[in-house]
N, C-alpha and C positions, 0 to 999 in steps of 0.2 A: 258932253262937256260937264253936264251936271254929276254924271257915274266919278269923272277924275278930281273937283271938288268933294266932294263925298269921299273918297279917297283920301285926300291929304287930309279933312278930318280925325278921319279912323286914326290914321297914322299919329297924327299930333297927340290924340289921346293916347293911346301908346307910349309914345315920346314923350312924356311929361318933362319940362325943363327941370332944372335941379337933378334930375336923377344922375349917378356916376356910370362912367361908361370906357370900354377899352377899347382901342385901335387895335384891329385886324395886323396890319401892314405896316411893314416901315415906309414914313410918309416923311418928305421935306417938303418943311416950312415952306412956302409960295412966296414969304414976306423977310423972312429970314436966312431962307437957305439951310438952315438946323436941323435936325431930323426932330419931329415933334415925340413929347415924352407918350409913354403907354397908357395914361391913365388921366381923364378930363371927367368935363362936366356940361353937363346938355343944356343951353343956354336959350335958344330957341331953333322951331323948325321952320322953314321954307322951301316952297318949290318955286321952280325958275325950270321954263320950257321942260317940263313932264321930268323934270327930276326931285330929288328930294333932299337939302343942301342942310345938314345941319350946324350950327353955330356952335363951337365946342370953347369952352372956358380949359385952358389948360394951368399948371401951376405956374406963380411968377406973372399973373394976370394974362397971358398970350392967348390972342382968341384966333381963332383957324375955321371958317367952313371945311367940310367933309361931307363926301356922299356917305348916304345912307346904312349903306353896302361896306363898309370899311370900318364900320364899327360895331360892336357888341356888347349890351348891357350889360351890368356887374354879373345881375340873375342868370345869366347867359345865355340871354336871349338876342340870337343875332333882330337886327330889322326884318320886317315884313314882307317889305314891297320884295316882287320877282323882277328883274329884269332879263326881257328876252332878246332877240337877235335879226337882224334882217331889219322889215319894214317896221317894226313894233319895239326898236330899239328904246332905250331910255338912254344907252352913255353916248 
């Protein structure tokens, strides 16, 4: 348990909030139903049961969690974490 705390560390360092960040995928708003714009801001990180949920600032104040996985730094650099398949799933 210690090794996946230690993880979401790493990660969050990485993830600095403030940094600008771009959606992979066209994704509808959960709250809205709107397809969200390309282009947010890293607000904070959280994990919830072994995923890694980011809090994204969009323009027009719209805030949206998003996995990990679905988005890509300006520098382009996608996220870190792997996620694998079977018993070792993360989605």
């Amino acid at each position: 348990m210690q090794s996946c705390n230690s993880d979401v560390a790493t990660r969050s360092r990485v993830m600095e909030t403030g940094v600008k960040l771009n959606v992979t995928k066209t994704i509808r708003s959960s709250k809205s139903g709107m397809l969200l714009p390309r282009e947010g801001t890293l607000v904070s990180v959280t994990e919830n049961l072994g995923r890694t949920l980011l809090l994204v600032e969009f323009e027009g104040g719209q805030y949206e969690y998003l996995f990990d996985y679905e988005v890509e730094f300006e520098n382009g650099n996608r996220s870190r974490q792997k996620y694998g398949a079977g018993a070792n799933a993360h989605i």
